[in-house]
N, CA, C and O atoms as a Tripos MOL2 file, in Angstrom:
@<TRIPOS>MOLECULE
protein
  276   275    69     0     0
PROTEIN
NO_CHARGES

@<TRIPOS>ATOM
      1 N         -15.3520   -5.4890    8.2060 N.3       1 UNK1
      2 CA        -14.1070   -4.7360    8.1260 C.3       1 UNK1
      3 C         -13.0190   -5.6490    7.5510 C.2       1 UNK1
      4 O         -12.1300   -6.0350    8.3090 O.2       1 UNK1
      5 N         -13.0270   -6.0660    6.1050 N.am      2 UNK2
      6 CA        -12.3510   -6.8900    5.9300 C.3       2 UNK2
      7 C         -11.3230   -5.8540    4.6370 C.2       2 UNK2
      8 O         -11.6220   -4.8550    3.9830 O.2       2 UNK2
      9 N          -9.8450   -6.8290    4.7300 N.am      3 UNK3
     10 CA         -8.6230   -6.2870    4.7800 C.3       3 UNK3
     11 C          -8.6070   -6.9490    3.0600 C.2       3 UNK3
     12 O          -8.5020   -8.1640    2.8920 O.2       3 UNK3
     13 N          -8.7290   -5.9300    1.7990 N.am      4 UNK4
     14 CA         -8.3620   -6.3450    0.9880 C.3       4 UNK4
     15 C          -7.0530   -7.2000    0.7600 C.2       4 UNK4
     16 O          -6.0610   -7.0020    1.4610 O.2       4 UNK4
     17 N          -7.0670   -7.9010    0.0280 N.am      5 UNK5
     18 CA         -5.6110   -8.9070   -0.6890 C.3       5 UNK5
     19 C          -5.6150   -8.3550   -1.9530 C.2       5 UNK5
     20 O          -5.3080   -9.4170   -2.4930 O.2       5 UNK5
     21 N          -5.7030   -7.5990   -2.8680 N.am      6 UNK6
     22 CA         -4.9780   -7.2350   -3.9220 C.3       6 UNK6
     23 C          -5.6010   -5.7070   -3.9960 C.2       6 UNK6
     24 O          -6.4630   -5.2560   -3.2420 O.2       6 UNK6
     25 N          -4.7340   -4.7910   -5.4600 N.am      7 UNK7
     26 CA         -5.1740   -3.6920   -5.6870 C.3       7 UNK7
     27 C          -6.6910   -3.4620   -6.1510 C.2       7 UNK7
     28 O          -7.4280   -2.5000   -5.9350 O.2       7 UNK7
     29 N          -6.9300   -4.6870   -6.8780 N.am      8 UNK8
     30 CA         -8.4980   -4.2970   -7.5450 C.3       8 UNK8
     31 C          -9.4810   -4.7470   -6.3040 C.2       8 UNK8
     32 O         -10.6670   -4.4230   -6.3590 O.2       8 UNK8
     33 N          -9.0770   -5.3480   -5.4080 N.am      9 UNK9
     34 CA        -10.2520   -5.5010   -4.3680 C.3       9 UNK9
     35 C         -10.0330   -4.4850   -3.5190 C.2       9 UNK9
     36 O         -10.9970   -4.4230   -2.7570 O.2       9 UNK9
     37 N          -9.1200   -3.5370   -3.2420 N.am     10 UNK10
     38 CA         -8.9630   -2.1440   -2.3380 C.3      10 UNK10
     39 C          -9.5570   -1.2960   -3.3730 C.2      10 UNK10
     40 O         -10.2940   -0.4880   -2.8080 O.2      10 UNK10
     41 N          -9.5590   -1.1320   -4.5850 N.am     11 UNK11
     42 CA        -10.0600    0.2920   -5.3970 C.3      11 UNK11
     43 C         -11.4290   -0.4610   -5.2160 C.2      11 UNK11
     44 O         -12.0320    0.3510   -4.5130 O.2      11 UNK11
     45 N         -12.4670   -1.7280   -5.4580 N.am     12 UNK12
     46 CA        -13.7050   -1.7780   -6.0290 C.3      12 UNK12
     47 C         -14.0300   -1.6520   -3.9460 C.2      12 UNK12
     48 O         -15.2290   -1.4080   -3.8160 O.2      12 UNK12
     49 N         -13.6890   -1.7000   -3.2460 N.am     13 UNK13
     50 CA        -14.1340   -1.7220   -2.1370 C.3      13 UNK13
     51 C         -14.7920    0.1900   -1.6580 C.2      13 UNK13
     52 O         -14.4270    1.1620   -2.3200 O.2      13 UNK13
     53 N         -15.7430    0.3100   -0.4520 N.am     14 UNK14
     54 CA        -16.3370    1.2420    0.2880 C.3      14 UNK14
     55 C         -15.1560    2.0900    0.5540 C.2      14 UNK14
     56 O         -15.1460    3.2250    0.0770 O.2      14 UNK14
     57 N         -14.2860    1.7220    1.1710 N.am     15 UNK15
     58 CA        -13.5070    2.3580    1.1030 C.3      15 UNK15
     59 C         -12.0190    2.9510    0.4010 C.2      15 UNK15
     60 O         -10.9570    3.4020    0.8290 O.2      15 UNK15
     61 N         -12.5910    2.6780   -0.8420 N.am     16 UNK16
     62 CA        -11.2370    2.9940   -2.0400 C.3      16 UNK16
     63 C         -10.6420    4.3850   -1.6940 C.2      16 UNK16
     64 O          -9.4110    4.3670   -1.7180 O.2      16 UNK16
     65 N         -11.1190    5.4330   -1.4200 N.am     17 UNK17
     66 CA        -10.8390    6.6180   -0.9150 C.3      17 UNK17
     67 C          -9.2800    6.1470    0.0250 C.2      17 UNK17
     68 O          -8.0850    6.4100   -0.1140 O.2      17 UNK17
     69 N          -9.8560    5.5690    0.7110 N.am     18 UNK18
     70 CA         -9.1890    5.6600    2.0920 C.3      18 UNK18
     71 C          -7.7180    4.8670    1.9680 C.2      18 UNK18
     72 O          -6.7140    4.9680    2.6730 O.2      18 UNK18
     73 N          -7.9290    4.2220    1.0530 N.am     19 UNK19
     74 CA         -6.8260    3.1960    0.6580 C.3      19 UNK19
     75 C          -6.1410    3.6370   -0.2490 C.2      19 UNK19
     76 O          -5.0300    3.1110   -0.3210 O.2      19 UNK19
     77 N          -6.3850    4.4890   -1.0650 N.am     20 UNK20
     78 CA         -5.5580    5.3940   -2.3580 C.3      20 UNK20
     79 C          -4.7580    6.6760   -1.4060 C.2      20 UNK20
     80 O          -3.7010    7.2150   -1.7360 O.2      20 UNK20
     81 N          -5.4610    6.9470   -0.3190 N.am     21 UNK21
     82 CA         -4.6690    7.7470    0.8840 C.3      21 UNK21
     83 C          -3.3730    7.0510    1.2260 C.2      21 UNK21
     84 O          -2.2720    7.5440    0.9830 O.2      21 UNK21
     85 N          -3.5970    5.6540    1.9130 N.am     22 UNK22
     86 CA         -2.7280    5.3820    2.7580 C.3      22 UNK22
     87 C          -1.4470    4.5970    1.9260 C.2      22 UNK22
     88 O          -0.3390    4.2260    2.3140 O.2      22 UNK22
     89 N          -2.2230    4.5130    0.4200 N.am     23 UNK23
     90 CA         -0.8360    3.8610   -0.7400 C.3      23 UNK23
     91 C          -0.0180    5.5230   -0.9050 C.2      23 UNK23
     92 O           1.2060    5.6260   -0.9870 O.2      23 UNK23
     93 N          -0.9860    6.7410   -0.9290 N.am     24 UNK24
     94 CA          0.1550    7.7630   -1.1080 C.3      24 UNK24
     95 C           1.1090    8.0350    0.0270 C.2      24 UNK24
     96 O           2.2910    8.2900   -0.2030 O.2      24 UNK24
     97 N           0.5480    7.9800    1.4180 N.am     25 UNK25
     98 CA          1.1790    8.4830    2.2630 C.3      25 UNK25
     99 C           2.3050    7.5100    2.4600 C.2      25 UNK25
    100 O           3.2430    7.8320    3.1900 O.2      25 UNK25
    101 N           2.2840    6.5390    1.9620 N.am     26 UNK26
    102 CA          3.6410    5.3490    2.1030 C.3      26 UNK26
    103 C           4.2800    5.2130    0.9410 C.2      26 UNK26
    104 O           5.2900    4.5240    1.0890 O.2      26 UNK26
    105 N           4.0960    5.6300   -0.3030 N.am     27 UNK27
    106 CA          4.8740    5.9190   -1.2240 C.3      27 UNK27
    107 C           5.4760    7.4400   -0.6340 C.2      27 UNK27
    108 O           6.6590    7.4880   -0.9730 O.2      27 UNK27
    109 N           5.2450    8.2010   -0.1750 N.am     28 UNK28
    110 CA          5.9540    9.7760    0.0270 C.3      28 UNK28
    111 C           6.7240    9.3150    1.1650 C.2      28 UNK28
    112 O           7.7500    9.9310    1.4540 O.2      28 UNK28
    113 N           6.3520    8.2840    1.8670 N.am     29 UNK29
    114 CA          7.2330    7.6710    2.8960 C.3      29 UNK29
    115 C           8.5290    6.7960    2.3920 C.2      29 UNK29
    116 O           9.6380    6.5380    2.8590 O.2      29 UNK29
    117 N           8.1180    6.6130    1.7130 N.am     30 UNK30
    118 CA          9.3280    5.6060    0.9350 C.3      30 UNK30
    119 C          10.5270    6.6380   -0.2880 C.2      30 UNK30
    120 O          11.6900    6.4290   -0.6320 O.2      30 UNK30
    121 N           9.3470    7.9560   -0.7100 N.am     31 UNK31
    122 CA         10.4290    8.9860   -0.8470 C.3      31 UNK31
    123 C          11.1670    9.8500   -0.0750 C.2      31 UNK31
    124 O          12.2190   10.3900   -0.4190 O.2      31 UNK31
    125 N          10.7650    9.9360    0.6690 N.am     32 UNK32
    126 CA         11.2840   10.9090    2.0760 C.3      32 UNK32
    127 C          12.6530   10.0720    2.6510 C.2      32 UNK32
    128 O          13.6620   10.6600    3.0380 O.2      32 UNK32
    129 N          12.5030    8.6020    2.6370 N.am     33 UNK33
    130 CA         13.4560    8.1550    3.3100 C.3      33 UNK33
    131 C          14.0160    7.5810    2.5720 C.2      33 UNK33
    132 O          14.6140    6.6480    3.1100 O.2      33 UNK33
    133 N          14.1900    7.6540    1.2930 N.am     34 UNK34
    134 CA         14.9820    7.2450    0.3170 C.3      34 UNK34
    135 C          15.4490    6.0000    0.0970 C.2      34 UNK34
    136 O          16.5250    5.5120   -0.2460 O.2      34 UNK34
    137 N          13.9860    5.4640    0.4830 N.am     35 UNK35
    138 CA         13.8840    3.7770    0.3410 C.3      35 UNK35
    139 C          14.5990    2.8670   -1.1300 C.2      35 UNK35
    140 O          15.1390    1.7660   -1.2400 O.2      35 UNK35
    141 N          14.3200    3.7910   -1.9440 N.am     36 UNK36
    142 CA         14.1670    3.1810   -3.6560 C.3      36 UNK36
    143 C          15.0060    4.1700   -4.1500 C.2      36 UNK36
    144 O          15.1530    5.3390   -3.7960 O.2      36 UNK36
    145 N          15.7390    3.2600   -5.3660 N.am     37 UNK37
    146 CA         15.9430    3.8470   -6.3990 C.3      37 UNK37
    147 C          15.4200    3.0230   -7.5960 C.2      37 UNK37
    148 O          15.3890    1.7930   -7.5520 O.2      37 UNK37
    149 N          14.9060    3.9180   -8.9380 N.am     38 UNK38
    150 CA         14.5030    3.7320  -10.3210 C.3      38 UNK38
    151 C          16.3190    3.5180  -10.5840 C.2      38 UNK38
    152 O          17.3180    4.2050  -10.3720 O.2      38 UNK38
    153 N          15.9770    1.9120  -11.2680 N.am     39 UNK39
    154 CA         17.5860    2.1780  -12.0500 C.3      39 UNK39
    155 C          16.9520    1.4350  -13.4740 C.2      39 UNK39
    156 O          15.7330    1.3830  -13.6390 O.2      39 UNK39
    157 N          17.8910    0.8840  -14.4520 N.am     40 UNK40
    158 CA         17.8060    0.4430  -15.5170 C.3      40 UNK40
    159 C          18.1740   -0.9540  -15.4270 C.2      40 UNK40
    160 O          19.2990   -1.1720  -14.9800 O.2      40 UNK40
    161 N          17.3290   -2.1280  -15.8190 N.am     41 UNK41
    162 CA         17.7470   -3.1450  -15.8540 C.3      41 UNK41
    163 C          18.6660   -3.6940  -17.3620 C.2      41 UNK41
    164 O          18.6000   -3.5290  -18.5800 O.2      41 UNK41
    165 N          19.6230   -4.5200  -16.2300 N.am     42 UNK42
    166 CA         20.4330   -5.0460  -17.5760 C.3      42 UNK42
    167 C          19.6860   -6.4970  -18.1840 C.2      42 UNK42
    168 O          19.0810   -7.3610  -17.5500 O.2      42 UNK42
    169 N          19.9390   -6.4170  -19.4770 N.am     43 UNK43
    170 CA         19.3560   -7.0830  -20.8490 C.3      43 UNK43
    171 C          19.2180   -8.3710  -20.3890 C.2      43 UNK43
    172 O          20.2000   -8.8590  -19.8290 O.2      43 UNK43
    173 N          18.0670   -9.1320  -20.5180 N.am     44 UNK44
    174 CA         17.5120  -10.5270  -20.3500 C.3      44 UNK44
    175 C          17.1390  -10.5560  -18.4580 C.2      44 UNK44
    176 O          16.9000  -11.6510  -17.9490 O.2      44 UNK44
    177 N          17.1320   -9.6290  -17.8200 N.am     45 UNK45
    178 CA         16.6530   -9.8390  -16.4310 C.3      45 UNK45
    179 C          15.0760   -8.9850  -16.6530 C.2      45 UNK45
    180 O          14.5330   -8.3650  -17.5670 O.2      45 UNK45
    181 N          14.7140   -9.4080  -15.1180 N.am     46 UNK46
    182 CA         13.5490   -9.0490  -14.9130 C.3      46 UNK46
    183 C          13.4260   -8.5230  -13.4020 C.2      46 UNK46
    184 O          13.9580   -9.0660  -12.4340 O.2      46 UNK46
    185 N          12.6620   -7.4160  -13.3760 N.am     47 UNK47
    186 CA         12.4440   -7.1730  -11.7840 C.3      47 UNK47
    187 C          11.7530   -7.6930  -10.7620 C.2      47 UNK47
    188 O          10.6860   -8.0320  -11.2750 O.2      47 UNK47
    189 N          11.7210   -7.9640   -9.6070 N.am     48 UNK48
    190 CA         11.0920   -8.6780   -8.9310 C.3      48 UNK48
    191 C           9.6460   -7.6250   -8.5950 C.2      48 UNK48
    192 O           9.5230   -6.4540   -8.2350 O.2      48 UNK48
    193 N           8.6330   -8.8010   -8.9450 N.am     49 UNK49
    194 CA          7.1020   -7.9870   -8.7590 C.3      49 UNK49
    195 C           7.0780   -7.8350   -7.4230 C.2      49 UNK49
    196 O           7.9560   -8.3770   -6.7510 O.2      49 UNK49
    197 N           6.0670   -7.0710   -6.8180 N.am     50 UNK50
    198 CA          5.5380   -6.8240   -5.3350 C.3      50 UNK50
    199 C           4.1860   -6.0070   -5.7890 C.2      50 UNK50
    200 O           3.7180   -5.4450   -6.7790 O.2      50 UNK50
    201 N           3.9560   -6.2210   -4.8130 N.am     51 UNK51
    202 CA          2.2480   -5.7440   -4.2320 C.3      51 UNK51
    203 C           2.0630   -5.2950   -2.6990 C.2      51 UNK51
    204 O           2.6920   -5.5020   -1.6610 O.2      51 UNK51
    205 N           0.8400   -4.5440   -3.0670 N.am     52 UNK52
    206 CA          0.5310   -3.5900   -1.7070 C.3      52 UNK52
    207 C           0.0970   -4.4870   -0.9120 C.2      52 UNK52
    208 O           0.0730   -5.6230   -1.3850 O.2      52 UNK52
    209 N          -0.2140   -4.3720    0.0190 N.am     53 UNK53
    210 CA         -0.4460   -5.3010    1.7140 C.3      53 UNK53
    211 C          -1.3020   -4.1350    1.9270 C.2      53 UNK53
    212 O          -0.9630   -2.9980    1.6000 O.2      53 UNK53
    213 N          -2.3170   -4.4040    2.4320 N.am     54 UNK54
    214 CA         -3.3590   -3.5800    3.2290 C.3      54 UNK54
    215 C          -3.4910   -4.1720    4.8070 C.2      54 UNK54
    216 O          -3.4780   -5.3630    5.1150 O.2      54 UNK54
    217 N          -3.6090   -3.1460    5.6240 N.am     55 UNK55
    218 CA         -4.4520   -3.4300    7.1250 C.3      55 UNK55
    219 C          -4.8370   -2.0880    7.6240 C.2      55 UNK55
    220 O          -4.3320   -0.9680    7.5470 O.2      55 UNK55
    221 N          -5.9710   -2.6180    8.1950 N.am     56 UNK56
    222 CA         -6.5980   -1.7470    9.1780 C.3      56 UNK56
    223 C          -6.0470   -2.0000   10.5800 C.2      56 UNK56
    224 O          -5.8940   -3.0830   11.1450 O.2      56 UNK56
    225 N          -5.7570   -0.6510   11.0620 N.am     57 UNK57
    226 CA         -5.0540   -0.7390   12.5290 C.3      57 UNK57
    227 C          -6.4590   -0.1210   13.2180 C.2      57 UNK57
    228 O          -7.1270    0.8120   12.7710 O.2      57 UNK57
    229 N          -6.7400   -0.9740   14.5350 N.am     58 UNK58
    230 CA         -7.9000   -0.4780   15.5010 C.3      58 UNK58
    231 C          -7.1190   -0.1030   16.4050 C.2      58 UNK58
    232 O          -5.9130   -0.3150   16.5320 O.2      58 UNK58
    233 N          -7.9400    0.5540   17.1400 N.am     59 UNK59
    234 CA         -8.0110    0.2120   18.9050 C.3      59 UNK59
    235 C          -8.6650   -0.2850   19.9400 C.2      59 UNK59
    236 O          -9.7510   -0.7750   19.6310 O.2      59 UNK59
    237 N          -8.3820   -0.3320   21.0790 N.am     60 UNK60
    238 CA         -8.8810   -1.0690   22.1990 C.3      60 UNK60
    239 C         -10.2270   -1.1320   22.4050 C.2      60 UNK60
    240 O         -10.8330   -2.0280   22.9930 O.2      60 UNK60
    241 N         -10.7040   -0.0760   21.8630 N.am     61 UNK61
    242 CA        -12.5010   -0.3240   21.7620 C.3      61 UNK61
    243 C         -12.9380   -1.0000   20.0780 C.2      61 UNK61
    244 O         -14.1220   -0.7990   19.8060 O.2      61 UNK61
    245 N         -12.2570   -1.6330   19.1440 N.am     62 UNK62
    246 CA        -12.5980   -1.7710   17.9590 C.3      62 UNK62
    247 C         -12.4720   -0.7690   17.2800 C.2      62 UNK62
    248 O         -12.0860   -1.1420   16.1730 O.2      62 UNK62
    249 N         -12.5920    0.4490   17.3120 N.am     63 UNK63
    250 CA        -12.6130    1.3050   16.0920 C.3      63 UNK63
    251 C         -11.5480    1.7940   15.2520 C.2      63 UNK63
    252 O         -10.4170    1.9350   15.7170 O.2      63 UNK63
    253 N         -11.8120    2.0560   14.0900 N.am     64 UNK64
    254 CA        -10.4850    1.6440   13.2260 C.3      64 UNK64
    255 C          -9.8360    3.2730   13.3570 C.2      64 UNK64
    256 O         -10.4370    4.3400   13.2270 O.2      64 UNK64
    257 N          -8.3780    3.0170   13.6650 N.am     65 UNK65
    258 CA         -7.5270    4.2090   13.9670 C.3      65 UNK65
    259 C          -7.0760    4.7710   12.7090 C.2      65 UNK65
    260 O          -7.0510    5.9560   12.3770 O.2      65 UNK65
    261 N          -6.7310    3.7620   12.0720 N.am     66 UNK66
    262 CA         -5.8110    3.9720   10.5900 C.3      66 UNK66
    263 C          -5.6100    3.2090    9.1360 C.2      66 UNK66
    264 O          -5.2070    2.0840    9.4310 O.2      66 UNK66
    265 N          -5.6980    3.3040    7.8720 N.am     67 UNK67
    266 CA         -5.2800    2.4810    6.7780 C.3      67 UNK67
    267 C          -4.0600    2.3280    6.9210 C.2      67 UNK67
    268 O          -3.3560    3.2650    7.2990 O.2      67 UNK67
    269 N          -3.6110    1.2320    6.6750 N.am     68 UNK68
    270 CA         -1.9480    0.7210    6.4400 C.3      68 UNK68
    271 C          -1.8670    0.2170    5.0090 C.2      68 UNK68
    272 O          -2.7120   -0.5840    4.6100 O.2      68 UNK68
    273 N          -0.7880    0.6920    4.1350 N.am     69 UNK69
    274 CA         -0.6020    0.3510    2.9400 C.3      69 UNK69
    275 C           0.8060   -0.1860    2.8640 C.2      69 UNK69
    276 O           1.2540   -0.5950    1.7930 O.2      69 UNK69
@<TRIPOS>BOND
     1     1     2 1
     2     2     3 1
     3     3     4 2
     4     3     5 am
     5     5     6 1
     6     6     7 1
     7     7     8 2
     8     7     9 am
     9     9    10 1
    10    10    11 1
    11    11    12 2
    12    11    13 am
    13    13    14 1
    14    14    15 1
    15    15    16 2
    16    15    17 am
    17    17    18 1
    18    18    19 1
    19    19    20 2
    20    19    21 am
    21    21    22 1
    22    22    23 1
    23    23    24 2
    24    23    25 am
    25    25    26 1
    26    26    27 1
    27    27    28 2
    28    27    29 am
    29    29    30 1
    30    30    31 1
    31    31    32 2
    32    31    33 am
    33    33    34 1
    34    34    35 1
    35    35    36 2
    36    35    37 am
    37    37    38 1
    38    38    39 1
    39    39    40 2
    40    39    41 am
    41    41    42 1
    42    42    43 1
    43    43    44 2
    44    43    45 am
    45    45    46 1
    46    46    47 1
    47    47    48 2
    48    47    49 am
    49    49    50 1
    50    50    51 1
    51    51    52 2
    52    51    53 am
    53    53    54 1
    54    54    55 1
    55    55    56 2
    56    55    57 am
    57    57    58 1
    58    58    59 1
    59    59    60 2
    60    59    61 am
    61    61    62 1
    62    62    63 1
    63    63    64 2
    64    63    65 am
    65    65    66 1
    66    66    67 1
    67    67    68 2
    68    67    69 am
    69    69    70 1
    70    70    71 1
    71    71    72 2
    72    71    73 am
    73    73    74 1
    74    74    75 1
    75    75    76 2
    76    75    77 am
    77    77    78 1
    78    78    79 1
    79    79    80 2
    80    79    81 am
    81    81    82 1
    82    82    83 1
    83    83    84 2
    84    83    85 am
    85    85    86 1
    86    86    87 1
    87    87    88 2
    88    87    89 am
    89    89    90 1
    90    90    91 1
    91    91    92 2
    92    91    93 am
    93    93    94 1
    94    94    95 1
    95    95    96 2
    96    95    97 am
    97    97    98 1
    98    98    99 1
    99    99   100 2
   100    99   101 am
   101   101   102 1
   102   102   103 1
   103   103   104 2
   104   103   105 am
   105   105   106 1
   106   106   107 1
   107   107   108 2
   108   107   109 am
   109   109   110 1
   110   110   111 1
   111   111   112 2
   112   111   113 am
   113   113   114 1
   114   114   115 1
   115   115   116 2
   116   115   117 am
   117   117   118 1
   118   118   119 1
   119   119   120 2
   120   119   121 am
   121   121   122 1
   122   122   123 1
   123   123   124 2
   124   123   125 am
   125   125   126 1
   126   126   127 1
   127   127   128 2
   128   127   129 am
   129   129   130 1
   130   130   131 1
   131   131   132 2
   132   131   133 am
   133   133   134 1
   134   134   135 1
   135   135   136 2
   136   135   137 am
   137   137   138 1
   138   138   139 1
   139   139   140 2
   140   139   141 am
   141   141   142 1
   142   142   143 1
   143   143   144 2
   144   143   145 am
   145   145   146 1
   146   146   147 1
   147   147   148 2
   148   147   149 am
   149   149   150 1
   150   150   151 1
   151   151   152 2
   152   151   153 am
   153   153   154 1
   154   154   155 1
   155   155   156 2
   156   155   157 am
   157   157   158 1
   158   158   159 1
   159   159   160 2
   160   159   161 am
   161   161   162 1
   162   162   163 1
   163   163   164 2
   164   163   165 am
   165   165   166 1
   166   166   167 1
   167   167   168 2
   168   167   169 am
   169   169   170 1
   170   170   171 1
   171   171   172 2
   172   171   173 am
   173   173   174 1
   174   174   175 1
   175   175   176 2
   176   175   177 am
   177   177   178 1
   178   178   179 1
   179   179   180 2
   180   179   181 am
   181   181   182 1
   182   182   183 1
   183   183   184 2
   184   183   185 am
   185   185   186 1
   186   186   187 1
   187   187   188 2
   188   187   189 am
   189   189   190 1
   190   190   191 1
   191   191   192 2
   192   191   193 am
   193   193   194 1
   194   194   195 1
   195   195   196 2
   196   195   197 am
   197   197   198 1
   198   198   199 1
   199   199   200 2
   200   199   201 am
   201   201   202 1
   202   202   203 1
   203   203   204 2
   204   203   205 am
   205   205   206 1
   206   206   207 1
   207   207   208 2
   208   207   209 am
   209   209   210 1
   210   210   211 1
   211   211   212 2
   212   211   213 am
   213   213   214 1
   214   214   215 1
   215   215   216 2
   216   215   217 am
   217   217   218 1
   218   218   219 1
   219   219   220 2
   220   219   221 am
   221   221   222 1
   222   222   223 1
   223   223   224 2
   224   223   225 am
   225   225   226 1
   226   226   227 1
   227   227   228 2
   228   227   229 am
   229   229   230 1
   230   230   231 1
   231   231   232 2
   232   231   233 am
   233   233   234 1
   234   234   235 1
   235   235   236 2
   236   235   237 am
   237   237   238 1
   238   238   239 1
   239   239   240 2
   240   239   241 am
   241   241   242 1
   242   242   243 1
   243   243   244 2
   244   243   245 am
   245   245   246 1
   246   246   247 1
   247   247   248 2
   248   247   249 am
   249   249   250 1
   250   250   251 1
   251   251   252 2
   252   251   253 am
   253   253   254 1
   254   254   255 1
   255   255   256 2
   256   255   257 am
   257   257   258 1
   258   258   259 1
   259   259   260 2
   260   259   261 am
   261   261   262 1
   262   262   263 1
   263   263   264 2
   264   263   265 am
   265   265   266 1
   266   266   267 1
   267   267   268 2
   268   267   269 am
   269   269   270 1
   270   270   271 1
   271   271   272 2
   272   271   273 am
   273   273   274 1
   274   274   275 1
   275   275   276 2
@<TRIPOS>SUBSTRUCTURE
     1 UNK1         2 RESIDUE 1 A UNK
     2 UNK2         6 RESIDUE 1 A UNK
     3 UNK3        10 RESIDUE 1 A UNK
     4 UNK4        14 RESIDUE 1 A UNK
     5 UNK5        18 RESIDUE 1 A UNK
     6 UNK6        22 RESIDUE 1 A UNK
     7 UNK7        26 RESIDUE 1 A UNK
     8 UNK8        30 RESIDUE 1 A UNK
     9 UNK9        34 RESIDUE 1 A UNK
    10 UNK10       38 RESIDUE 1 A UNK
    11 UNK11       42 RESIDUE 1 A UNK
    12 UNK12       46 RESIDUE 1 A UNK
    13 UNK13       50 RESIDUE 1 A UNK
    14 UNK14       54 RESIDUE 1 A UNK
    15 UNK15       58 RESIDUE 1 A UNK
    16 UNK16       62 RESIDUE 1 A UNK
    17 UNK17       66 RESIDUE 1 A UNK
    18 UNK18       70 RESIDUE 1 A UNK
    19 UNK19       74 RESIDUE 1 A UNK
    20 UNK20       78 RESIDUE 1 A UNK
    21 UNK21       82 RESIDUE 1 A UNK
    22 UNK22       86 RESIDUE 1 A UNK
    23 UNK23       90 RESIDUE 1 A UNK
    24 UNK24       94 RESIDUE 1 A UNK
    25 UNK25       98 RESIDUE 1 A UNK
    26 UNK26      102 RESIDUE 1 A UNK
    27 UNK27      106 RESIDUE 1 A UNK
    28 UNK28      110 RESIDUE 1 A UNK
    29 UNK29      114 RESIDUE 1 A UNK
    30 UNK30      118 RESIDUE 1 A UNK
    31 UNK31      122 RESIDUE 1 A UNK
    32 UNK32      126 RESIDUE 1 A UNK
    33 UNK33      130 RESIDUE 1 A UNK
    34 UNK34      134 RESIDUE 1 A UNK
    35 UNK35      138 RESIDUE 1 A UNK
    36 UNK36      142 RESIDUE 1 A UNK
    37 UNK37      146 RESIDUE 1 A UNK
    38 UNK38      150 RESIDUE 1 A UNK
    39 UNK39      154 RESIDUE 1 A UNK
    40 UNK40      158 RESIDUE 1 A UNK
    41 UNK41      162 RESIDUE 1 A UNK
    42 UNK42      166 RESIDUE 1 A UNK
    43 UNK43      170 RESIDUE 1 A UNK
    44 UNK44      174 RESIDUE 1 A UNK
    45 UNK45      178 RESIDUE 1 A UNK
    46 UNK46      182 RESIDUE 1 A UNK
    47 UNK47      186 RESIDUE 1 A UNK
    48 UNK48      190 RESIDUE 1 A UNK
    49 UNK49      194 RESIDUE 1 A UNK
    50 UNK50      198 RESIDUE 1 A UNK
    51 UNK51      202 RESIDUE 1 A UNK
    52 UNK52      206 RESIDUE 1 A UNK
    53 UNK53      210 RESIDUE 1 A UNK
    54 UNK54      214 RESIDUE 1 A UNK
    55 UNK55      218 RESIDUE 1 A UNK
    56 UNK56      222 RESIDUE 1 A UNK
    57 UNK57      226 RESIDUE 1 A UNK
    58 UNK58      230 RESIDUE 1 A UNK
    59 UNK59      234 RESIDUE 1 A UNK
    60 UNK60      238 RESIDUE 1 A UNK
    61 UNK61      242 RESIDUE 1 A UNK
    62 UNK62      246 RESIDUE 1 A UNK
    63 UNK63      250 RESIDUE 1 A UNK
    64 UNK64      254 RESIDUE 1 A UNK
    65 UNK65      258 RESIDUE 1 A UNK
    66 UNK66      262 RESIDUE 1 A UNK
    67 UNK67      266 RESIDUE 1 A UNK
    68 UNK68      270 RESIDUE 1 A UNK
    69 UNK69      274 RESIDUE 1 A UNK
């Protein structure tokens, strides 16, 4: 049950399904609460990169409750 570190090791993984779930349900989370705005950058800057974070949340007996994106 191991916790991808980047996007191409969550899509080539068993469970790519499950992880393309939990990147939508936290992007619609991040629209809902009006986390972000798209703006226009001014001339000679650059935006700061980021990347998804994956975890699996268990419970008290081991079994996995949820994807976290």
């Amino acid at each position: 049950m191991d916790e991808p570190t980047t996007y191409k090791a969550a899509m080539a993984s068993t469970d790519s399904k499950k992880w393309l779930i939990a990147m939508k349900s936290e992007m619609e989370s991040m629209y809902d609460n009006k986390v972000r705005n798209l703006v226009d950058f001014p001339k000679g800057t650059r935006p700061i990169e980021c990347k998804w974070i994956y975890k699996i949340k268990i419970d008290m007996d081991g079994k996995i409750v949820v994807y976290k994106a």
